[in-house]
C-alpha positions in Angstrom: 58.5 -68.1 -18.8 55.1 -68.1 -20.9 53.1 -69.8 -18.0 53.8 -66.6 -15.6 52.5 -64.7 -17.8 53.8 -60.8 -18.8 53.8 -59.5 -15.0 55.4 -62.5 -13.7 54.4 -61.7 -9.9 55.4 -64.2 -7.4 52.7 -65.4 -4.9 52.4 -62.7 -2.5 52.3 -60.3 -5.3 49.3 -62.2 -7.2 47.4 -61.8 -3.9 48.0 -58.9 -3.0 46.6 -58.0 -6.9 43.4 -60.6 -6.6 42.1 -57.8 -3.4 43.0 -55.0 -5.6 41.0 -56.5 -8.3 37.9 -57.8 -6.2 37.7 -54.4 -4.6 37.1 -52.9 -7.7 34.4 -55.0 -8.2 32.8 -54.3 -4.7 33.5 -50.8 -4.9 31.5 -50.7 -8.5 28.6 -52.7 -6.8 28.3 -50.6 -3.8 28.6 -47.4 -5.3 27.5 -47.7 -8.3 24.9 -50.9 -8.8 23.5 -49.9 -5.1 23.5 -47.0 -3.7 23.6 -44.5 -7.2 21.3 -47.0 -9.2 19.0 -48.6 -6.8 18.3 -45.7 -4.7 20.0 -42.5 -6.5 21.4 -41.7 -3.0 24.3 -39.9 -5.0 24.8 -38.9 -8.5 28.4 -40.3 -10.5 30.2 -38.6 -13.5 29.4 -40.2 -16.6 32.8 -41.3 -16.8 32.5 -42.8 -13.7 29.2 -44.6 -14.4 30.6 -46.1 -17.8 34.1 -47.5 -15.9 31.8 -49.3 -13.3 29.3 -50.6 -16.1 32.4 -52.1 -18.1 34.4 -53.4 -15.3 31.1 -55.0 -13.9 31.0 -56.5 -17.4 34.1 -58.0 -16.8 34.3 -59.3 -13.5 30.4 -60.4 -13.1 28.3 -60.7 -16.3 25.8 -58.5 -14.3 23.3 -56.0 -16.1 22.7 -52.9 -14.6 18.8 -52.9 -15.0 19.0 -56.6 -13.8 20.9 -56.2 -10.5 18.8 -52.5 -9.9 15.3 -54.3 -10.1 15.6 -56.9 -8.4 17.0 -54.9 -5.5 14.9 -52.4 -5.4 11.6 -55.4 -5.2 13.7 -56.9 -2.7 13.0 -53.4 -0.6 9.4 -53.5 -1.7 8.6 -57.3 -0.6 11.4 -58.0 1.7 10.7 -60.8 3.9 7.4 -62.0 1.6 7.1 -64.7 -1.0 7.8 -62.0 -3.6 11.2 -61.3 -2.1 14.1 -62.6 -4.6 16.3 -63.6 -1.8 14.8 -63.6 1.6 16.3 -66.5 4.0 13.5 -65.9 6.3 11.4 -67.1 3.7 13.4 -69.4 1.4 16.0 -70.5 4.3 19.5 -69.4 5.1 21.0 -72.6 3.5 18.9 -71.5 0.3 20.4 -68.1 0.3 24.0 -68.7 1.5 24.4 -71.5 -1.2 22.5 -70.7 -4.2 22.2 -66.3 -3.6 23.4 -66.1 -7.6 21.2 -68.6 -8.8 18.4 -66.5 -7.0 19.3 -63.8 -9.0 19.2 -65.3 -12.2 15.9 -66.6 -12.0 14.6 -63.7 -10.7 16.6 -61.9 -13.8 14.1 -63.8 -16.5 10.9 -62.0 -14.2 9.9 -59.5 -17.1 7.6 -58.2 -14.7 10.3 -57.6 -12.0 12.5 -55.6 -14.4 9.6 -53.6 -16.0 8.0 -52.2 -12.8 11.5 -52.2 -10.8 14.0 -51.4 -13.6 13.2 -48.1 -14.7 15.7 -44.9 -15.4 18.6 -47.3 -15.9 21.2 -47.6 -18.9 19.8 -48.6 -22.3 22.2 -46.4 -24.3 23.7 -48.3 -27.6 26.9 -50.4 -25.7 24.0 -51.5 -23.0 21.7 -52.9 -25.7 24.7 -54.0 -28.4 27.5 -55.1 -26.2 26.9 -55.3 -22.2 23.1 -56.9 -22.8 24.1 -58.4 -26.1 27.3 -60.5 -24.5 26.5 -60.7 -20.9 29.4 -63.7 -20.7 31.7 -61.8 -23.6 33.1 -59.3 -20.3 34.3 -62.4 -18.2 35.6 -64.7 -21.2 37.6 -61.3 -21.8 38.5 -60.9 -18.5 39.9 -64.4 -18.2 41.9 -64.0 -21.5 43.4 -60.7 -20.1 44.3 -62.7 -16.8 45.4 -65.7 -18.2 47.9 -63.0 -20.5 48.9 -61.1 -17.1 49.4 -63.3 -14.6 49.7 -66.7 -16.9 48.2 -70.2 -15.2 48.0 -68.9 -12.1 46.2 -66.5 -13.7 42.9 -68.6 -14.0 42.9 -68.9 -10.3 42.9 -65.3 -10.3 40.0 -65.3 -12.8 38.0 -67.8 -10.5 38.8 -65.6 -7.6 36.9 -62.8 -9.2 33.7 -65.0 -10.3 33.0 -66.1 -7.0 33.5 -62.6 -4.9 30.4 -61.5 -5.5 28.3 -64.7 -5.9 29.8 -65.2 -2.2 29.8 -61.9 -0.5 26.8 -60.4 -2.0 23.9 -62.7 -3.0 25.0 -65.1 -0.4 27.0 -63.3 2.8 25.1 -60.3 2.4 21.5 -61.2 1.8 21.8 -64.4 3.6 24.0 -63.6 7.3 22.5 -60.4 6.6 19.3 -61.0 7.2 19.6 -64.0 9.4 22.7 -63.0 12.1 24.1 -59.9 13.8 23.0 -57.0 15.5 20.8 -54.2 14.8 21.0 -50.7 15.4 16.8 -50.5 14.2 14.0 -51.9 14.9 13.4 -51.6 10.6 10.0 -54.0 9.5 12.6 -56.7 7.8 14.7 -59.0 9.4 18.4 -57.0 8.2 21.1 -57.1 10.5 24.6 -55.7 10.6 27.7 -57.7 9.7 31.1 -56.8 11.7 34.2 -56.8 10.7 33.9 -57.1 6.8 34.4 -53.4 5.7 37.1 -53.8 3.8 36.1 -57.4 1.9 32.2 -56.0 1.6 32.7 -52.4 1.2 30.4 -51.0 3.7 27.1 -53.3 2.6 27.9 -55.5 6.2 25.8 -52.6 7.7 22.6 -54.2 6.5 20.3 -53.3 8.9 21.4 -49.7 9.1 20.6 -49.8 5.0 17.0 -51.0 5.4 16.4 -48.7 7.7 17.3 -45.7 5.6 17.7 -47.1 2.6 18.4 -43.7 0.3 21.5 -42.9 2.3 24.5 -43.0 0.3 26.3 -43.7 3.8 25.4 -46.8 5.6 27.3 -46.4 9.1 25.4 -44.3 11.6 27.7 -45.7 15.0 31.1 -43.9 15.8 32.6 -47.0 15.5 31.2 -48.6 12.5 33.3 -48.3 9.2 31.7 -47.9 5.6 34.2 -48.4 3.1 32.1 -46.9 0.5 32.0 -43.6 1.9 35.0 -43.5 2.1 35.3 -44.0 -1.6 32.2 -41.7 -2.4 33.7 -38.5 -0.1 37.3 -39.8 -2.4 35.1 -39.4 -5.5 33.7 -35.8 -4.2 36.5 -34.5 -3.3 37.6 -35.2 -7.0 34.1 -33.9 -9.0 33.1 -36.9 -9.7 30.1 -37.9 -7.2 27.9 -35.4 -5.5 25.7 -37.2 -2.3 21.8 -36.4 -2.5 21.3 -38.0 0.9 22.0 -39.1 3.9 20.5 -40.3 6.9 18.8 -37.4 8.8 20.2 -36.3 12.5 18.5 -35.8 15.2 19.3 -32.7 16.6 18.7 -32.0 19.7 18.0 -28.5 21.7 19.3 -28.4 25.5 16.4 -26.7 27.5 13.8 -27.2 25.0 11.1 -27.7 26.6 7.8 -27.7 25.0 6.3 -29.7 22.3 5.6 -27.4 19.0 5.5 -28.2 15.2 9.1 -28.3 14.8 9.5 -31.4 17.6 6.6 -33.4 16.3 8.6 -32.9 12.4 11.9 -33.9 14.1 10.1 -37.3 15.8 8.8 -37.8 12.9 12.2 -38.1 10.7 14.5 -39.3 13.5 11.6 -42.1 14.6 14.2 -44.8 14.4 16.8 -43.3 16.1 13.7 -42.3 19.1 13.3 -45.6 19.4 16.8 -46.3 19.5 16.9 -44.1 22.4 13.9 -45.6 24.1 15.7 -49.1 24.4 18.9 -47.9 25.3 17.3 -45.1 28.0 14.3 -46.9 29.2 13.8 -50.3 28.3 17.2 -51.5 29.2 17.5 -49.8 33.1 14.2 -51.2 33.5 14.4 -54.6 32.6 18.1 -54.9 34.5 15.7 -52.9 37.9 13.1 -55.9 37.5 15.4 -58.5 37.0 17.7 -57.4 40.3 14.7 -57.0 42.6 12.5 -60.9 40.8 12.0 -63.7 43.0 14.6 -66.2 41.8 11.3 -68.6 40.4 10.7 -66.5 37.7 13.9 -64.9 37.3 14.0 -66.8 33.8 10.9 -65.2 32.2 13.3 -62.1 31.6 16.1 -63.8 29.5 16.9 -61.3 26.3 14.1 -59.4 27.7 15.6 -56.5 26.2 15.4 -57.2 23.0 12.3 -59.2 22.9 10.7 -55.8 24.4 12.3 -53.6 21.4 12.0 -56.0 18.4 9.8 -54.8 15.9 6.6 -56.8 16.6 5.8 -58.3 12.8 9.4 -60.2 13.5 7.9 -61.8 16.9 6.7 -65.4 16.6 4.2 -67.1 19.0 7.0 -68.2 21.4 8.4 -64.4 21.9 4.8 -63.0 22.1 4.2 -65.7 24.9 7.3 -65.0 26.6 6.6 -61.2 26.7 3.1 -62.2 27.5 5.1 -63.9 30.6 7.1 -60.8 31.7 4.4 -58.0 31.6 2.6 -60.4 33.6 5.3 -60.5 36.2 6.3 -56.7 36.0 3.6 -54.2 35.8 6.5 -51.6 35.5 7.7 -53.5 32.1 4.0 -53.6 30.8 3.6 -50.2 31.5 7.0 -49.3 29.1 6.1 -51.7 26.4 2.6 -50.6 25.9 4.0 -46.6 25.8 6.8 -48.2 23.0 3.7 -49.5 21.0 1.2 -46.3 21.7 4.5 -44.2 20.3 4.9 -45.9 17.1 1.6 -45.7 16.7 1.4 -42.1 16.7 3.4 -41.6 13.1 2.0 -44.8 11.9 -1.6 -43.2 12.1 -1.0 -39.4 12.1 2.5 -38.8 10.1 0.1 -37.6 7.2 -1.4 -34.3 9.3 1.4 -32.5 11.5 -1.1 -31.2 13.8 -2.9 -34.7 15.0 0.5 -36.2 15.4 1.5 -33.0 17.3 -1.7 -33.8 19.8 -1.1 -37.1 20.1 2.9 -36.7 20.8 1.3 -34.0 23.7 -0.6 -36.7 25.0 1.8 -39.3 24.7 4.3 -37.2 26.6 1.5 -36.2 29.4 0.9 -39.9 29.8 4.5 -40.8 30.2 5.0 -37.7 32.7 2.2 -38.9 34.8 2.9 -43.1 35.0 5.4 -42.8 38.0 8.4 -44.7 35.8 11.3 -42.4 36.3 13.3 -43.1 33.1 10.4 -43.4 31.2 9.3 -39.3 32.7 13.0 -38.8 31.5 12.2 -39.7 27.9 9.7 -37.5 27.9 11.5 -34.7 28.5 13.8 -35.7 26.1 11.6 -36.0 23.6 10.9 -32.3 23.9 14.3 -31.2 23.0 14.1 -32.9 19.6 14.5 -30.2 16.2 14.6 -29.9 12.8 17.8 -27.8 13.5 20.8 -27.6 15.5 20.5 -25.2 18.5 23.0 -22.7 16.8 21.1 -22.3 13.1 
């Protein structure tokens, strides 16, 4: 019959087609609108490009130039006034409910899209049909549903309107900024998402994005799954994509041990994942040491002591400084750690711009931590001089 339209699918069928169709649309904003146009992590075929510009015109009425600005000023000003969709600043209610409405506002910034928008699409179908009829794609799309899958069709249609009003402007840059876990201390508030892969396409990993945000793959853990790179290594192994970058290594050299050029370089790039290492390897045996051997009265001064002592300081408010205020005053040993976590980041903060006053101050640094009588702490140290710019066999 008419109202089942040409395919007449039965339920199962039409949902099993709505994923298909909605992971289109996540695969063309993750690949395409985010990690090639945003941040060039990868370059696409122009065949490629064009499908993921029309089926975006289709499925979400969003501009290329639009959606690349005002990402690219939500890296610059994340977590200020000037960030589009920060839930830190506007609320997590804000973001979750009204993420698309965000956009569009921020959309009609001329200033947004002229400093942020550059070196994307204004070829003659950008400025005479994609810019020209932004709502032209989904009134087409909704005709072409409507024709395929008949009433049911529209539901279809709706489907596809919301997916990325929900997952993206809201899921992503709301949860994603307000719940999860982090892998980086980053200076923004990003967290990863788990188990979304699949429904999100690899953007869950949040924090791992803002914390190399020109890597065209966003997992860094064993166990973490980016469905995007899975589609970009699909789309290399087929010509059409070729990744610029990706997040660097950090290689490591057993028996390694002095501090030269090379190390300082390797600290430098792989700071993140140092400091990684730092919580995992020192913060964390200490704090579970000083919590075993506290007097039971202020046993409760180290709850989440962990993290408070690894969060990235500008995301502390006056109740976490005054409870890490509490525990150093309690532990000398955890005062003694958190200060060296602080006088590390310093070091590239202050020197990354001259190799050999970072170099110094990484010697020092180490000599400190060699000499404070903290044993895991003296094991970082020695860690840190087996870090390299290469593997041990190149």
């Amino acid at each position: 019959m008419w109202y089942n339209g040409l395919l007449d699918l039965s339920a199962w069928q039409l949902v099993a087609v709505t994923l298909v169709l909605t992971h289109i649309t996540i695969v063309s904003v993750t690949v395409y609108l985010h990690r090639y146009s945003a941040h060039r992590a990868l370059e696409l075929h122009p065949a490629l490009k064009h499908f993921f510009r029309f089926w975006l015109w289709l499925t979400t009425a969003q501009n290329t130039k639009e959606w690349t600005a005002i990402h690219r000023k939500h890296h610059a000003k994340c977590e200020t006034v000037d960030d589009p969709h920060s839930p830190v600043i506007k609320g997590l209610r804000t973001v979750l409910l009204t993420g698309a409405e965000l956009y569009r506002a921020e959309a009609k910034n001329e200033d947004t899209l002229r400093i942020y928008g550059k070196n994307c699409p204004e070829d003659w179908i950008e400025r005479n049909v994609y810019s020209r009829f932004p709502e032209g794609g989904v009134v087409l799309m909704a005709i072409i549903d409507l024709a395929l899958f008949g009433v049911l069709g529209m539901t279809v249609w709706a489907v596809q309107m919301m997916w990325i009003p929900v997952w993206a402007a809201g899921v992503i840059n709301g949860l994603g900024h307000a719940v999860g876990y982090r892998n980086f201390e980053c200076r923004d508030a990003a967290t990863n998402l788990v188990p979304w892969g699949i429904l999100i396409g690899g953007e869950e990993l949040h924090n791992n994005h803002h914390t190399y945000p020109n890597s065209a793959k966003l997992s860094v853990k064993k166990w973490e799954f980016d469905m995007g790179w899975a589609w970009i290594q699909l789309f290399s192994a087929l010509g059409l994509a070729k990744v610029q970058r990706v997040a660097p290594i950090a290689h490591r050299v057993e028996g390694k041990g002095s501090l030269d050029m090379d190390t300082a370089m390797a600290i430098l790039n792989n700071r993140f994942q140092i400091m990684a290492q730092y919580r995992k390897l020192v913060i964390a045996p200490l704090v579970k040491q000083e919590v075993a051997k506290a007097d039971a009265s202020v046993r409760h001064h180290f709850r989440r002591a962990k993290r408070l002592l690894s969060r990235e300081t500008s995301l502390l408010d006056e109740s976490h400084q005054a409870r890490i205020q509490r525990m150093l005053e309690d532990s000398q040993a955890l005062k003694v750690i958190y200060e060296k976590r602080l006088a590390l980041q310093q070091i590239w903060v202050k020197t990354s711009s001259n190799g050999h006053e970072m170099l110094e101050a990484i010697k020092q640094w180490v000599a400190e931590a060699e000499a404070s009588g903290i044993q895991s702490l003296r094991d970082f140290a020695e860690q840190l001089k087996t870090y390299s710019l290469r593997p041990a066999n190149a």
